[in-house]
C-alpha atoms as an extended CHARMM CRD file, in Angstrom:
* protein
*
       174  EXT
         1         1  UNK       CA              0.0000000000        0.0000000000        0.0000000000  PROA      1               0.0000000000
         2         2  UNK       CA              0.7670000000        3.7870000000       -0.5220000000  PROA      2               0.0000000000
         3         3  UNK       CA             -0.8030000000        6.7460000000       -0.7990000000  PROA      3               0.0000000000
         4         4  UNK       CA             -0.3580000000       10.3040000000       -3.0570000000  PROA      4               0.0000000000
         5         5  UNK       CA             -0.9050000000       13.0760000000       -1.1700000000  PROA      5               0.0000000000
         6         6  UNK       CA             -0.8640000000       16.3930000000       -3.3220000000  PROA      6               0.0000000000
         7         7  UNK       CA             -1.6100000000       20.5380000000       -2.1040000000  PROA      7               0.0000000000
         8         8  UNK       CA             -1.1830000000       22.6750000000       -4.4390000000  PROA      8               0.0000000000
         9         9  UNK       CA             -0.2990000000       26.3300000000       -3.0230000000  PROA      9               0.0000000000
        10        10  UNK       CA              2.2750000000       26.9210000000       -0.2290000000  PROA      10              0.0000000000
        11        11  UNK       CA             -0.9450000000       29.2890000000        2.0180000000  PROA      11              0.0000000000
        12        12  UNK       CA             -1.2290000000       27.9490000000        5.5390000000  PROA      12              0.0000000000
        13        13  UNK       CA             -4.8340000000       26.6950000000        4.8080000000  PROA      13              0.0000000000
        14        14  UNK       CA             -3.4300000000       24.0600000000        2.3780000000  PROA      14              0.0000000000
        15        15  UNK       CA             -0.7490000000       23.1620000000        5.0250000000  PROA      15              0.0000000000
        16        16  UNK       CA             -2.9630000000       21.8250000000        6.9560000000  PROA      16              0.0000000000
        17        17  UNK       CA             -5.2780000000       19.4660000000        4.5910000000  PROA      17              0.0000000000
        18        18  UNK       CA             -1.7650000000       18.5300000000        3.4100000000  PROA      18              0.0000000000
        19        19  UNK       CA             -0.5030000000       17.8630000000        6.7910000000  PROA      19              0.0000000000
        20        20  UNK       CA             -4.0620000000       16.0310000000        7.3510000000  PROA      20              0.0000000000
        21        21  UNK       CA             -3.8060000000       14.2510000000        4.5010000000  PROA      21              0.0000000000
        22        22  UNK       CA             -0.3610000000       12.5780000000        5.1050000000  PROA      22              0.0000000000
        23        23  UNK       CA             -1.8130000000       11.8850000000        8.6840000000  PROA      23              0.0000000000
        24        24  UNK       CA             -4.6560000000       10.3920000000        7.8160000000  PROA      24              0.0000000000
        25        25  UNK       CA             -3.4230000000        7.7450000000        5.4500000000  PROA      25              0.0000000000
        26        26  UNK       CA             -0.6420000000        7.3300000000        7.3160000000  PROA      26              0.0000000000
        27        27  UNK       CA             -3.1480000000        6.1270000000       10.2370000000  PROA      27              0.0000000000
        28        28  UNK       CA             -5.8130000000        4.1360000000        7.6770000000  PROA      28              0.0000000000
        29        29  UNK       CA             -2.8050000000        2.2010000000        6.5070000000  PROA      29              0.0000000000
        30        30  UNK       CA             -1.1750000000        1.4000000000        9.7060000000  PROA      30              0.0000000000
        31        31  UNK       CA             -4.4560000000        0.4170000000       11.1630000000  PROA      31              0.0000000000
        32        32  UNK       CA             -5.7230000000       -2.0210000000        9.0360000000  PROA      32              0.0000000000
        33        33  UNK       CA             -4.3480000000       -5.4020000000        9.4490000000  PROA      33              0.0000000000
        34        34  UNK       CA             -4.2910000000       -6.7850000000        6.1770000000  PROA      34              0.0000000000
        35        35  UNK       CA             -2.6730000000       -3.7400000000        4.3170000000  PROA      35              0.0000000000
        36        36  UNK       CA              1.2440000000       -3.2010000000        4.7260000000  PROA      36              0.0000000000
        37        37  UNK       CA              2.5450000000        0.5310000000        4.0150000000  PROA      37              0.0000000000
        38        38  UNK       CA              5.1090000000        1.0290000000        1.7950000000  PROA      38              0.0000000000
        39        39  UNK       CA              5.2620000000        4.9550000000        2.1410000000  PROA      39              0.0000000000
        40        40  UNK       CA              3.2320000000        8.0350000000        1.6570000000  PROA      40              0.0000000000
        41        41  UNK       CA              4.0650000000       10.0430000000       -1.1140000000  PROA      41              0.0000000000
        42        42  UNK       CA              3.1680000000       13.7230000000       -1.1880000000  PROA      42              0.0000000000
        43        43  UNK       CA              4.0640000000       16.7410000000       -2.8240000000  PROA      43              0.0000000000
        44        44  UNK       CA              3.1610000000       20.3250000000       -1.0940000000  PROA      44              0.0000000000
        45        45  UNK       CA              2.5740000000       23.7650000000       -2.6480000000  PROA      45              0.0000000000
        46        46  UNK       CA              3.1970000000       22.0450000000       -6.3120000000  PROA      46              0.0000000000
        47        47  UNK       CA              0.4250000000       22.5590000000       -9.0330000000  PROA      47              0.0000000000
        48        48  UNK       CA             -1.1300000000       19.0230000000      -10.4810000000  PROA      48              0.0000000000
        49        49  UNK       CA             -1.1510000000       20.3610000000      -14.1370000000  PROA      49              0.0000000000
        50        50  UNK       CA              2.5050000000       19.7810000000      -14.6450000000  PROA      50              0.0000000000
        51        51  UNK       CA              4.1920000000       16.2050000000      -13.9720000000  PROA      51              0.0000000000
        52        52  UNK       CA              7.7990000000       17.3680000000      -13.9860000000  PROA      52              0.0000000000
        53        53  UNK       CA              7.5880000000       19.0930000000      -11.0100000000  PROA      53              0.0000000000
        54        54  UNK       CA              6.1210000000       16.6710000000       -8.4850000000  PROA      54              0.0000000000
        55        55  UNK       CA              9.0510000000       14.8620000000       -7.8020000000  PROA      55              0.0000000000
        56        56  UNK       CA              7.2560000000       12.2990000000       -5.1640000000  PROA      56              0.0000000000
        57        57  UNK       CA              4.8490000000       11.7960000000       -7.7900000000  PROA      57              0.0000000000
        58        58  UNK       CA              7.5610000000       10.6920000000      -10.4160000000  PROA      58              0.0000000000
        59        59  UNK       CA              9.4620000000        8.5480000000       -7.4290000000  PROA      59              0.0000000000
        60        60  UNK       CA              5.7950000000        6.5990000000       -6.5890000000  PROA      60              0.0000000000
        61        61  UNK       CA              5.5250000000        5.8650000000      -10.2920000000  PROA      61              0.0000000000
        62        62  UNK       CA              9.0860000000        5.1050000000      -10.8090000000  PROA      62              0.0000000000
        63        63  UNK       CA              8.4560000000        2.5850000000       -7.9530000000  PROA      63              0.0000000000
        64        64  UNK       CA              5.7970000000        1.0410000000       -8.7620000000  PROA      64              0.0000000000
        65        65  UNK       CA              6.8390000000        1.2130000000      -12.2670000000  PROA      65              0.0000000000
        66        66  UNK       CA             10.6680000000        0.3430000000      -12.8800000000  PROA      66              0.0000000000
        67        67  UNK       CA             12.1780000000       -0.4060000000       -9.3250000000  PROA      67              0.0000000000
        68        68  UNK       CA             10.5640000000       -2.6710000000       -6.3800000000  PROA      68              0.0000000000
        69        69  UNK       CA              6.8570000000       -2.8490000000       -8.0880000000  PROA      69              0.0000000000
        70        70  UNK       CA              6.0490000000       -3.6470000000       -3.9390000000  PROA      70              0.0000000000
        71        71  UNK       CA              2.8110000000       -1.5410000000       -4.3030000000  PROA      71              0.0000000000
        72        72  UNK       CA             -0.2900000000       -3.1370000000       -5.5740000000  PROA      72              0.0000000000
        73        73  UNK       CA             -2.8260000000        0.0670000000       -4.1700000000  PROA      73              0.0000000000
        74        74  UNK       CA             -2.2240000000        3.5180000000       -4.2670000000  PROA      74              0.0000000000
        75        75  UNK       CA             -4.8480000000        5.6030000000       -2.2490000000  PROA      75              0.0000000000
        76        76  UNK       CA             -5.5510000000        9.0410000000       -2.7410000000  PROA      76              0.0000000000
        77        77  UNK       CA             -8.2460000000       11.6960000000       -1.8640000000  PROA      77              0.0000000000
        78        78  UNK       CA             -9.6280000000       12.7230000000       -5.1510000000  PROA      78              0.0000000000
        79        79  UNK       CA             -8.7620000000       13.0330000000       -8.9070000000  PROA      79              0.0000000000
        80        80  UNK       CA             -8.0320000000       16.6660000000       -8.5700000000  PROA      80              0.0000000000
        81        81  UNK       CA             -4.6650000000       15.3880000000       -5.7970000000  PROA      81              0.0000000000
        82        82  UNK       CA             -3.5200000000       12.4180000000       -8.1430000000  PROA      82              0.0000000000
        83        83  UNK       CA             -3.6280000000       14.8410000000      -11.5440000000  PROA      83              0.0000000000
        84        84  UNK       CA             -5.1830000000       17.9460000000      -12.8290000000  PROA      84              0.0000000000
        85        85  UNK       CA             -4.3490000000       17.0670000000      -16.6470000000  PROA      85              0.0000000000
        86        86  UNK       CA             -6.6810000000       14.7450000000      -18.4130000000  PROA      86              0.0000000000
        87        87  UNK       CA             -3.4060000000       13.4840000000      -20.4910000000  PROA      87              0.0000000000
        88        88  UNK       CA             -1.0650000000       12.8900000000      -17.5880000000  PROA      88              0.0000000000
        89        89  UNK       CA             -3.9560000000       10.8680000000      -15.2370000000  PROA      89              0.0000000000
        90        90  UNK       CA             -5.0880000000        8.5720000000      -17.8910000000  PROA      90              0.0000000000
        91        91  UNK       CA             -1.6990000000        8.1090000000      -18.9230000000  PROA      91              0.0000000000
        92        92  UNK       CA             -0.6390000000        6.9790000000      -15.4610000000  PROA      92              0.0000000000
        93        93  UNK       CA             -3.6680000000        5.0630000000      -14.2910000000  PROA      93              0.0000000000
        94        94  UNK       CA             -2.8960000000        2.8310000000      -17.5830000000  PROA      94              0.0000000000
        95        95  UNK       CA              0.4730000000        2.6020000000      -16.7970000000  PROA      95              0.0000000000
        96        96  UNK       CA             -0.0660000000        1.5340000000      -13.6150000000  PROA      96              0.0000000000
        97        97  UNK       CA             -3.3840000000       -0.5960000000      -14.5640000000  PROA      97              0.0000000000
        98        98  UNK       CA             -0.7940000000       -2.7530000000      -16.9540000000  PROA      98              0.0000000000
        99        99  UNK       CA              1.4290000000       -4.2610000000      -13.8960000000  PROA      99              0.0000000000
       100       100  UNK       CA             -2.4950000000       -4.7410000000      -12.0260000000  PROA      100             0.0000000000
       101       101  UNK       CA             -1.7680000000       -1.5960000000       -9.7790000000  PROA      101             0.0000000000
       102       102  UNK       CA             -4.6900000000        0.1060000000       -8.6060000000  PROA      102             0.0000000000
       103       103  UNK       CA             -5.2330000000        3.6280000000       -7.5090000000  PROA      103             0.0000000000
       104       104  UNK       CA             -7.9910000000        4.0930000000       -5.6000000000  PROA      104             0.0000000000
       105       105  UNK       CA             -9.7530000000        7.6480000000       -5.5230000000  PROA      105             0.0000000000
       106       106  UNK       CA            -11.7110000000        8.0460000000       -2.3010000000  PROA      106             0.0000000000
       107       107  UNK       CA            -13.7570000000       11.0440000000       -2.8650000000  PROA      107             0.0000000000
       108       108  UNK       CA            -15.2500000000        9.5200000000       -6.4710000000  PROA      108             0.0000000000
       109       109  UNK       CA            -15.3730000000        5.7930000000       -4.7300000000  PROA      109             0.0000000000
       110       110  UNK       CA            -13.0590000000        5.1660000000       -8.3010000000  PROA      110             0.0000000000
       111       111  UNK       CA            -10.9180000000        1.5630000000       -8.4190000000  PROA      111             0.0000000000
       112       112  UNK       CA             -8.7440000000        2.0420000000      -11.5030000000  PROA      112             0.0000000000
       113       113  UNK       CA             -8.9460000000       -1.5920000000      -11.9360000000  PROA      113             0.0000000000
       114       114  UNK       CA            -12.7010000000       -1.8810000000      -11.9550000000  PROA      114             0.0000000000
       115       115  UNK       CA            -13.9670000000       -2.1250000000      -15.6680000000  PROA      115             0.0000000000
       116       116  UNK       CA            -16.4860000000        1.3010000000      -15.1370000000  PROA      116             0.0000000000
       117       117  UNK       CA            -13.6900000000        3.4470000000      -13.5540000000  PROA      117             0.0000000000
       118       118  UNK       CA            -11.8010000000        5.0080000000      -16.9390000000  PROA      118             0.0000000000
       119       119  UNK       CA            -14.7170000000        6.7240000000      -18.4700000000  PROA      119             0.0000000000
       120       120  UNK       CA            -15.6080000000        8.5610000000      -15.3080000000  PROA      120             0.0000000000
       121       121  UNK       CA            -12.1400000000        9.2800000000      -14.5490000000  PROA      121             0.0000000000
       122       122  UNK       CA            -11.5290000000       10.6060000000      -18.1590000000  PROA      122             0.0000000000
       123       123  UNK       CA            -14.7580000000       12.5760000000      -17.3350000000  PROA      123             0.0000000000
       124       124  UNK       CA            -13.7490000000       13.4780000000      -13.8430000000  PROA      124             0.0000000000
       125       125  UNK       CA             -9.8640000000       14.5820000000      -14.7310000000  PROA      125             0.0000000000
       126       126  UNK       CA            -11.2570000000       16.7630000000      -17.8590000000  PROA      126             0.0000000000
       127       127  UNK       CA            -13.7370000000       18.6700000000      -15.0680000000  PROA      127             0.0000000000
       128       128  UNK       CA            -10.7040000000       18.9090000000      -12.9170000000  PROA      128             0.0000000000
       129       129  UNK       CA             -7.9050000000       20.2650000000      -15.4340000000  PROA      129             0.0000000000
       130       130  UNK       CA            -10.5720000000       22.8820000000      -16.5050000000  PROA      130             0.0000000000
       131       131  UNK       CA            -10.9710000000       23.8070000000      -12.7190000000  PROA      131             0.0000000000
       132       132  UNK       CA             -7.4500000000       24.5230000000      -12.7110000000  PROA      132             0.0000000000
       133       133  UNK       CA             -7.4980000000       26.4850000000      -15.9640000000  PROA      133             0.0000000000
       134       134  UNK       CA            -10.3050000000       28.4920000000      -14.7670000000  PROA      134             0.0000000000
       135       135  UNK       CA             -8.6660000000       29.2040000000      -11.2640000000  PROA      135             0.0000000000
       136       136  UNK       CA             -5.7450000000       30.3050000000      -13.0270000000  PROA      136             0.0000000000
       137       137  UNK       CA             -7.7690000000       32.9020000000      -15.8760000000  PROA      137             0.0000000000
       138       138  UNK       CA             -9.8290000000       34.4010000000      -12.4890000000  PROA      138             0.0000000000
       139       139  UNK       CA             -6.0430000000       34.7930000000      -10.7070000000  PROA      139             0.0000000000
       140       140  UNK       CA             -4.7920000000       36.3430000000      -13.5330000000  PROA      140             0.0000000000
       141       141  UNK       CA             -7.9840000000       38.8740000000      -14.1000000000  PROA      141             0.0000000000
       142       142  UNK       CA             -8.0310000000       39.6150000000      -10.7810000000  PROA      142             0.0000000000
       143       143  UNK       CA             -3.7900000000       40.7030000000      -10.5710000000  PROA      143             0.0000000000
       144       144  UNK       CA             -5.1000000000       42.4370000000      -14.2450000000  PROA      144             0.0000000000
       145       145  UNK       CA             -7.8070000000       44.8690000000      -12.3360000000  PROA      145             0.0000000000
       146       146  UNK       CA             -4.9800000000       45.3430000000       -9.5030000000  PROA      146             0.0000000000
       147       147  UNK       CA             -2.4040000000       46.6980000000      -11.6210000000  PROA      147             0.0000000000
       148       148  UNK       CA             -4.6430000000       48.7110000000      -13.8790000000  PROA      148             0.0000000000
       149       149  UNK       CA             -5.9480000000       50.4960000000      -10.4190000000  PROA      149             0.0000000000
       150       150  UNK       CA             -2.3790000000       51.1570000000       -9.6450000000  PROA      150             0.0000000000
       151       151  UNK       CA             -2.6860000000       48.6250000000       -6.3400000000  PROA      151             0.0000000000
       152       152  UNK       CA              1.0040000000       47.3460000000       -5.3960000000  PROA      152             0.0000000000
       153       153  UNK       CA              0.8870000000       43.5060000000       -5.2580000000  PROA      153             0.0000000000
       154       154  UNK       CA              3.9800000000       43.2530000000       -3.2040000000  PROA      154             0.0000000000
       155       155  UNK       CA              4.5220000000       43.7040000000        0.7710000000  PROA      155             0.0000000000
       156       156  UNK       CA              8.0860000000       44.4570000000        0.6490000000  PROA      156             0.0000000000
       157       157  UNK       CA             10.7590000000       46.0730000000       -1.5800000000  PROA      157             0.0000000000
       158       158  UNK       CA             13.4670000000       47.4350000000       -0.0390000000  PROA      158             0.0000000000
       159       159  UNK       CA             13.5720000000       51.0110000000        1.0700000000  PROA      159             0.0000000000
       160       160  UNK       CA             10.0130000000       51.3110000000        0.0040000000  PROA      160             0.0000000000
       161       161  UNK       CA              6.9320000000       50.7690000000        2.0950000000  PROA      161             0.0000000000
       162       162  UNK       CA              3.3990000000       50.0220000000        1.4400000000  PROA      162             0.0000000000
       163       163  UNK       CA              1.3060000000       53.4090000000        2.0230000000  PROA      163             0.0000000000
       164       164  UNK       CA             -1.9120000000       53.3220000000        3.1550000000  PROA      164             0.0000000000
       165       165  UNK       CA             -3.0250000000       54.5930000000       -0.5890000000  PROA      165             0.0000000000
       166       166  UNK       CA             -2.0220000000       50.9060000000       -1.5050000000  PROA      166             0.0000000000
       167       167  UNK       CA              0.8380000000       52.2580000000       -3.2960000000  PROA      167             0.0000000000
       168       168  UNK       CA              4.7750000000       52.5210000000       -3.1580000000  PROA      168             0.0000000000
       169       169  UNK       CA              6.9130000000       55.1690000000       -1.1120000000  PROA      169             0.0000000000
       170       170  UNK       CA             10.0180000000       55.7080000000       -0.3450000000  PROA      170             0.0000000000
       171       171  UNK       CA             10.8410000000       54.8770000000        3.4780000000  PROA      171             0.0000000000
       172       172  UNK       CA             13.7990000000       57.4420000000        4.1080000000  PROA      172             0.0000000000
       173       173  UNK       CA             14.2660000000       55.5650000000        7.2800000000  PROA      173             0.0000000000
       174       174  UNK       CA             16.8460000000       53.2990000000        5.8730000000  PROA      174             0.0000000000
């Protein structure tokens, strides 16, 4: 058994689902008899569009893939943790699914290894890459208004402070 654990901003909310998720599976594992935990894999404050980047991502699948192929379950909280690009999920489930490695996706109640579970996930991964996309156009509208109001997006630049305008002065203090 293992698990993929996955946040994907740095904020102190996420810390702690990130730090609850790593607990909890950590605890479901241990505590059931027949399952024997391999290790937890988790990546925190790394996006789930981009594979490259979530390096305990790429050493589960290398694992289970190339080296001690000692995991036969993976469990993770949703779709949206494992992968947030319709390409990269299906691409991995399969991968996995061909040396009879099952992830299990607890939120959709989704065994990769159960004959209904690709459609849905292929349905389920597209809903959550566009999720991502959309967060990311609403971020990027939002910084858009802020700079075209003049609003500084930064707390800090040295010798300049913040004003209570919302803008940059110089702090002659330094």
């Amino acid at each position: 058994m293992a698990a993929y654990c996955r946040v994907s901003t740095s904020q102190e909310e996420q810390e702690n689902s990130y730090e609850a998720q790593v607990a909890y599976y950590t605890k479901l594992i241990t505590d059931t008899p027949e399952w024997n935990l391999v290790a937890i894999y988790a990546d925190d404050g790394i996006s789930g569009t981009d594979m490259k980047k979530r390096d305990n991502f790429n050493l589960m699948m290398e694992r289970c893939l190339w080296k001690e192929k000692d995991i036969d379950l993976i469990l993770t909280k949703s779709i949206s943790r494992f992968a947030r690009n319709t390409v990269d999920c299906l691409s991995c489930i399969r991968k996995l699914k061909e040396r009879n490695i099952a992830i299990y996706f607890e939120k959709e109640h989704i065994n990769t290894l159960e004959a209904t579970g690709e459609l849905l996930i292929t349905i389920l991964s597209s809903q959550a890459q566009e999720e991502s996309r959309n967060i990311s156009e609403n971020v990027k509208w939002g910084l858009k208004r802020k700079y075209e109001n003049g609003e500084v997006l930064i707390k800090r630049v040295f010798g300049y402070e913040k004003g209570i305008d919302n803008h940059l002065h110089m702090n002659v203090s330094y």
